[in-house]
MARBAVEX-381078 format. One line per 8 residues: number of its first residue (from 1); for each residue y, z, x of C-alpha. Coordinates in Angstrom, 2 decimals, decimal comma. Last residue first. Example, Ala and Ser with C-alpha at 12.3 -4.5 7.8 and 13.67 -1.06 7.14 Angstrom:
# residues 2
2	-1,06:7,14:13,67; -4,50:7,80:12,30 .
END
This chain:
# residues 377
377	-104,97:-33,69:17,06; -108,07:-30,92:16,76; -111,38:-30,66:18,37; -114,02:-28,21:16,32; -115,79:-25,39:18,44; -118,19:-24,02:16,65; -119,05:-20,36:17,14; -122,37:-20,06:19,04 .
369	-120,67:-19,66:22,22; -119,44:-16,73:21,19; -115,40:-15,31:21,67; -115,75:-13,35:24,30; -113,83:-16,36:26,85; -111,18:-16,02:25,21; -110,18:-12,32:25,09; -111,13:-11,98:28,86 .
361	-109,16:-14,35:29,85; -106,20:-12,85:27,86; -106,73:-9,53:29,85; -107,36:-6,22:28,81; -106,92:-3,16:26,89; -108,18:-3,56:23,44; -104,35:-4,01:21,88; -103,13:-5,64:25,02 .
353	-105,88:-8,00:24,81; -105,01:-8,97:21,46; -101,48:-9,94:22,45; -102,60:-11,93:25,32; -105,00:-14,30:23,22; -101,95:-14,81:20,55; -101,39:-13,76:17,17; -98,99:-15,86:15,33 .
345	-96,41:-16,05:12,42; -94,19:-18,61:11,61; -96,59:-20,65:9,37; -99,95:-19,74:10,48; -100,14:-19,42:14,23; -103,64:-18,86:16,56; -106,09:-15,73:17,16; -107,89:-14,85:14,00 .
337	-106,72:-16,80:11,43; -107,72:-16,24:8,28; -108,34:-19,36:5,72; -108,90:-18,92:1,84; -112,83:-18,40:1,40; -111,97:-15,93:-1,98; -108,35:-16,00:-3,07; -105,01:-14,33:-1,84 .
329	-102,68:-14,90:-4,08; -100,02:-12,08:-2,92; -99,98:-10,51:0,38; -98,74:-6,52:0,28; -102,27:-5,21:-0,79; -104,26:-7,77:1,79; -105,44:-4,93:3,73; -108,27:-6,17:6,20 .
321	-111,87:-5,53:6,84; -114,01:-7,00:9,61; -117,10:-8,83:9,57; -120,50:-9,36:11,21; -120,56:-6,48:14,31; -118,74:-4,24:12,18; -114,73:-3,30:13,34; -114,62:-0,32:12,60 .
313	-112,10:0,75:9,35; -109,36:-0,93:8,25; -107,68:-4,41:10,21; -104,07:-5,21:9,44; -103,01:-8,37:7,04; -99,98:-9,68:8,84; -98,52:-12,50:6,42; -98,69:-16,35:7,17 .
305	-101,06:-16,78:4,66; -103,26:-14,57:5,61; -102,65:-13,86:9,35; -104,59:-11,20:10,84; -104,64:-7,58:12,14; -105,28:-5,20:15,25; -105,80:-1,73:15,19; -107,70:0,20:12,34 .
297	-110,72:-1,38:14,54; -109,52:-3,52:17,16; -110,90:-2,01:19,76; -114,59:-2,91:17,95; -113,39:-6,49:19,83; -113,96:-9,86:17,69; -116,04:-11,33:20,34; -118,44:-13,06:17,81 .
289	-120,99:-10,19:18,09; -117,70:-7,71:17,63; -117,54:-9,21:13,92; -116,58:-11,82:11,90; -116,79:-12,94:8,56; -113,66:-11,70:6,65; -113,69:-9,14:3,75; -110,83:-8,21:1,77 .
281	-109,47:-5,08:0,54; -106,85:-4,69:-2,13; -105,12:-1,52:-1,99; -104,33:1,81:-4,63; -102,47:4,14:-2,41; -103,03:6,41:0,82; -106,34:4,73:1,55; -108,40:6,55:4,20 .
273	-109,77:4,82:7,58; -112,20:6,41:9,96; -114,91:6,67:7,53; -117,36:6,50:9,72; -118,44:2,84:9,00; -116,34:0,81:7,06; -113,29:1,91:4,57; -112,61:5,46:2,87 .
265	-110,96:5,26:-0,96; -108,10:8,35:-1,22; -105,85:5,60:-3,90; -108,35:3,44:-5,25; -110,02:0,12:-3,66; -109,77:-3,34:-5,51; -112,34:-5,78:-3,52; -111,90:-9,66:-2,26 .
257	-115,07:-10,40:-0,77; -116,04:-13,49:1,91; -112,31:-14,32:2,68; -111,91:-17,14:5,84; -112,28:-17,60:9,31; -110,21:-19,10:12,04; -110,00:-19,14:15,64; -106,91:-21,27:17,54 .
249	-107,06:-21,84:20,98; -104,87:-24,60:22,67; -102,24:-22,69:24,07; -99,09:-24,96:25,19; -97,95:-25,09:28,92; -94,16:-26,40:28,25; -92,75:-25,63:32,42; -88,99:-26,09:30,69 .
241	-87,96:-22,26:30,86; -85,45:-22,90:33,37; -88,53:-23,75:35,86; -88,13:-21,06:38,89; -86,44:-18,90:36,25; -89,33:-19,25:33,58; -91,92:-19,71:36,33; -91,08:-15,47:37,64 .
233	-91,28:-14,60:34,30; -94,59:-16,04:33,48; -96,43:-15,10:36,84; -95,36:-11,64:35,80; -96,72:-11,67:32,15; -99,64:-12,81:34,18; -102,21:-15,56:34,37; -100,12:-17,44:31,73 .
225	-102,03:-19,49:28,65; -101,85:-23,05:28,28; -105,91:-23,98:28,20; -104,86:-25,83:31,66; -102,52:-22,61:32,96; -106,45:-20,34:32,94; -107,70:-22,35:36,14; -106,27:-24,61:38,11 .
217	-107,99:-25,50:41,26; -105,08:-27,06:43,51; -106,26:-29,75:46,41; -104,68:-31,21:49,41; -102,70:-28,06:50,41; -101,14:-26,89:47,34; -100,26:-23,15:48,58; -96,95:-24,28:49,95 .
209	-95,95:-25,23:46,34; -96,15:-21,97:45,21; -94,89:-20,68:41,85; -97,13:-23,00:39,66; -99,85:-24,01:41,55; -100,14:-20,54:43,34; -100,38:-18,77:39,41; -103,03:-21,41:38,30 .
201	-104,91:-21,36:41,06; -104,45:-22,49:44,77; -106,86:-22,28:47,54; -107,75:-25,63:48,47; -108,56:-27,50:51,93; -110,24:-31,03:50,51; -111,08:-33,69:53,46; -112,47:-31,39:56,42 .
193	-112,02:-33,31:59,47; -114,52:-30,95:61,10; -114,25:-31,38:64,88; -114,19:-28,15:66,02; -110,28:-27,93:66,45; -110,63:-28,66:62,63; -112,29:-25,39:61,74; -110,43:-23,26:64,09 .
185	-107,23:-25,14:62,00; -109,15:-24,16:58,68; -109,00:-20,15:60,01; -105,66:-20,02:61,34; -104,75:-21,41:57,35; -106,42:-19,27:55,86; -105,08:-16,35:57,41; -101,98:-17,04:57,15 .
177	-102,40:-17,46:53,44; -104,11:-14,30:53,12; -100,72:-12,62:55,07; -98,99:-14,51:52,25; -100,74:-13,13:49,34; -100,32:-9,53:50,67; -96,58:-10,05:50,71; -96,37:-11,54:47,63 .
169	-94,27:-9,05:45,29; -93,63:-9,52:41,69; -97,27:-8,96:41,03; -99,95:-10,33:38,47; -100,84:-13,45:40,35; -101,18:-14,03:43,72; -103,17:-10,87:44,14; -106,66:-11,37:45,50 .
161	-106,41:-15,30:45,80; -109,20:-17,44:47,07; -110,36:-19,50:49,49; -111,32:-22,87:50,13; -112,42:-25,22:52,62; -113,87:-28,56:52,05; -115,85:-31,81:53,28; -118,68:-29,95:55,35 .
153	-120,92:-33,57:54,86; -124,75:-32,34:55,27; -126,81:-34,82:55,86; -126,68:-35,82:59,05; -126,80:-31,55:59,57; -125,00:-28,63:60,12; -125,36:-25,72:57,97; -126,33:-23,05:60,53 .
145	-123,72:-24,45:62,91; -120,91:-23,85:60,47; -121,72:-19,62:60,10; -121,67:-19,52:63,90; -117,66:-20,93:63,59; -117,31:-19,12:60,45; -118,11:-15,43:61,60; -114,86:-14,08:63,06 .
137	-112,83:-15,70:60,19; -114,63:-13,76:57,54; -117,45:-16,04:55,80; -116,74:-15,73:51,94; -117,88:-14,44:48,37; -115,86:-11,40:46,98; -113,82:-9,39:49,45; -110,53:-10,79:48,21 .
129	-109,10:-10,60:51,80; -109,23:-14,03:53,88; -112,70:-14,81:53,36; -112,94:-18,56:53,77; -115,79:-20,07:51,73; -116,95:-23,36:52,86; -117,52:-25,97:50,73; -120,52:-28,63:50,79 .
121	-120,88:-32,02:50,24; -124,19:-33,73:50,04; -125,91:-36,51:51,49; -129,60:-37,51:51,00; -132,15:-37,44:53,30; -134,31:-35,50:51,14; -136,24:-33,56:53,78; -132,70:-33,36:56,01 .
113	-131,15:-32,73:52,69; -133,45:-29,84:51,91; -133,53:-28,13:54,89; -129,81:-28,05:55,15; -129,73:-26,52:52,02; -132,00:-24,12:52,64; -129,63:-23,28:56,20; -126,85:-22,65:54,37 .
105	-128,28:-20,89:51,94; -129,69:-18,43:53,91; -126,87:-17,89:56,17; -124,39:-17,16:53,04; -121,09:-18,97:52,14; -121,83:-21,60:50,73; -119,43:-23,77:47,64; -121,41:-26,80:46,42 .
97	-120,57:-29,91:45,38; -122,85:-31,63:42,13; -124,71:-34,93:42,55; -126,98:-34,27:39,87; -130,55:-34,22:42,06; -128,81:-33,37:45,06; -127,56:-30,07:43,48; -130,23:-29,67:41,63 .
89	-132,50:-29,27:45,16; -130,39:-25,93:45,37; -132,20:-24,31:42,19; -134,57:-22,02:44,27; -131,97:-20,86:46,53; -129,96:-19,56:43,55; -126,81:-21,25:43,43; -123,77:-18,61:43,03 .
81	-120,92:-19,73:41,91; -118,29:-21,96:43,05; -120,10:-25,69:41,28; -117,80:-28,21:42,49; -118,08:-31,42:40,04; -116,93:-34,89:40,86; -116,26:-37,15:37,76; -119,29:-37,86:36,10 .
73	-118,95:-36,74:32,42; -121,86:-38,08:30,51; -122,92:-34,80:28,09; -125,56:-34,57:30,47; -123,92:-34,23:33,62; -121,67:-31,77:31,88; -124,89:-29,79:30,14; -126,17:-30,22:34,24 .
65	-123,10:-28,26:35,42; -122,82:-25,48:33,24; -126,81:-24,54:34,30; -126,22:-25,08:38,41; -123,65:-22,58:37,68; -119,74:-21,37:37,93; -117,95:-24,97:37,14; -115,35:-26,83:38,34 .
57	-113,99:-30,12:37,17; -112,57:-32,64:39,42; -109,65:-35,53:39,16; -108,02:-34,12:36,13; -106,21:-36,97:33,95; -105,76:-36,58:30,25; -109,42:-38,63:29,88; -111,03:-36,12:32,76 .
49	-109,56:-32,50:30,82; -110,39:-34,01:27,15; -114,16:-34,48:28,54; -113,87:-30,89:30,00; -112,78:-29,41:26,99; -115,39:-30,29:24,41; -118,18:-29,88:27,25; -117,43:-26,51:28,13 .
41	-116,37:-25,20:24,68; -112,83:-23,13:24,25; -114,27:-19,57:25,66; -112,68:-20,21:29,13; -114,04:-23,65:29,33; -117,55:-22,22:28,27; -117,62:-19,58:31,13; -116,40:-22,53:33,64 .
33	-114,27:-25,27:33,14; -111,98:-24,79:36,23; -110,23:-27,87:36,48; -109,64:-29,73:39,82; -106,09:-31,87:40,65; -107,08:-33,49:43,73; -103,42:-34,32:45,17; -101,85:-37,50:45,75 .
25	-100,35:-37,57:42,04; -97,77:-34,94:42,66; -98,76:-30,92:42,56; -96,01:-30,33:39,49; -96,16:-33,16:37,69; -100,04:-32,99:37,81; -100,10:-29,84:36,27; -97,89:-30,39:32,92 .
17	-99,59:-33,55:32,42; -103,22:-31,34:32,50; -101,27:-28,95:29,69; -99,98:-31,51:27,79; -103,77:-33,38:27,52; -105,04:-29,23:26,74; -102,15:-29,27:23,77; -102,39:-32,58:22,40 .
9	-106,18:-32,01:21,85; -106,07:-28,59:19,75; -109,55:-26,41:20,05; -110,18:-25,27:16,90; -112,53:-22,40:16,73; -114,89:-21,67:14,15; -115,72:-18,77:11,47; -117,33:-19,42:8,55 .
1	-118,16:-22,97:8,60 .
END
């Protein structure tokens, strides 16, 4: 293989460990495993998520649900995206859960289960502030009789977090709280027991106990990466640095062309990068298609190794160029890694999204499905 990803066991099984400690056994502990696990293979991760212990998994689409159901995992499984009308009888068909919060769905899916007479579980989005997906507090009680049915068991209520997360303050996560909460005791005081009331992510799980509820939904803190450098900070005094979430993404490729350049040489496409000096160049197989961001061009670097080899030139959509002048014995298919350690050096997922200006999820979850995604010890 070229280019793959190693997805490392120990560290996701930590991870889940980590998690439970902290919500207590009684809880539903629920995964997301969405957008391909975060970039580290949806069915890879999810079936080392239910053997280290996670009670749900969660997953955007009909689509990411079915490979799970098909891969042989059968553990619960909320889907929180949007379910096109068309594809709701796969929800009875698979068993799935289903977040609604839209009159027409609602009352499709009522349709359907009275027709199939067959239960399902639904849960109902609370729109406390986000302004994504959700019924506002004024509309719920109406919204509930539209989905009412034999059939149709309203076992949750969720919401989520607008800015939990990547802030010091919490005052506007709090006055969503409150608001939540008002809204699932209207809920109760007509008559809906409602077994699973869940709003917390990664960041609430971790700093907010109070936000547990019956259920937690954690999110990017099971691949061991931090929502926020702030979330981070804030868990390292709460936790005297003894949380332990480990990353569990390492991508690797290798040399394809070792070249000597001369002094005044220009590298890749539009000649953005000059040599000063005589250099050894090196090709590596990857490219923006694999999620290796164009940012990164005359930016970013890799480990070769254990030695920072920086990127020259754009970043092509198959490969990359590196400077290799400074690392000695370097020879043709020896490993790179991309995003991972190598000896004492690393490059991590929130490190390269500060050099192409965003967010570790976002780093992860662009690297291709197509890459392979190989399970390590």
């Amino acid at each position: 293989m070229r280019t793959s990803i190693e997805i490392n066991r120990s560290a996701l099984t930590n991870n889940i460990k980590v998690f439970r400690k902290l919500v207590g056994k009684k809880r539903v502990l629920s995964v997301a495993v969405k957008a391909n696990s975060y970039g580290h293979g949806l069915v890879e991760a999810s079936g080392i998520f239910v053997k280290a212990g996670a009670d749900w998994l969660i997953v955007d689409s009909v689509e990411e649900g079915i490979e799970l159901r098909e891969a042989g995992i059968d553990v619960p499984i909320l889907i929180v995206g949007y379910v096109p009308l068309k594809q709701l009888g796969k929800l009875f068909d698979y068993d799935f859960r289903a977040v609604v919060y839209n009159k027409q769905t609602a009352k499709k899916l009522s349709t359907l289960a009275n027709s199939r007479r067959k239960k399902i579980g639904v849960h109902v989005k609370i729109e406390t502030g986000t302004t994504r997906q959700g019924v506002t507090p004024k509309e719920i009680i109406p919204f509930i009789k539209t989905i009412k049915s034999d059939y149709i068991d309203i076992e949750g209520a969720l919401t989520h977090f607008a800015n939990i997360e990547d802030v010091l303050e919490h005052d506007f996560a709090d006055k969503q709280l409150d608001i939540f909460k008002s809204t699932v005791e209207l809920l109760k005081a007509h008559k809906l027991p409602l077994k699973y009331v869940h709003c917390a992510n990664s960041g609430a799980a971790i700093l907010f106990p109070k936000t547990h509820f019956n259920m937690v939904r954690v999110g990017i803190g099971a691949y061991g990466m931090w929502p926020s450098q702030e979330t981070k900070l804030t868990a390292m005094r709460m936790h005297r640095n003894q949380l332990g979430l480990q990353p569990a993404m390492t991508v690797k490729s290798m040399i394809a062309q070792i070249k000597d350049v001369p002094a005044g040489s220009y590298v890749g496409y539009g000649c953005t990068y000059k040599t000063t000096k005589k250099s050894k160049i090196a090709i590596v197989p990857i490219g923006y298609f694999d999620g290796y961001d164009r940012k990164l061009s005359n930016t970013g670097y890799v480990l070769i190794h254990g030695k920072r080899a920086p990127v020259r030139g754009r970043v092509c959509m198959n490969m990359i160029m590196v400077d290799i002048s400074d690392i000695s014995n370097v020879r043709l298919e020896d490993p790179v890694v991309i995003m991972g350690k190598q000896k004492s050096e690393s490059i991590t997922a929130e490190q390269l999204g500060e050099w192409i200006g965003t967010i570790n999820y976002e780093v992860t979850t662009r690297f291709r499905e197509g890459l392979p995604r190989v399970i390590k010890k």
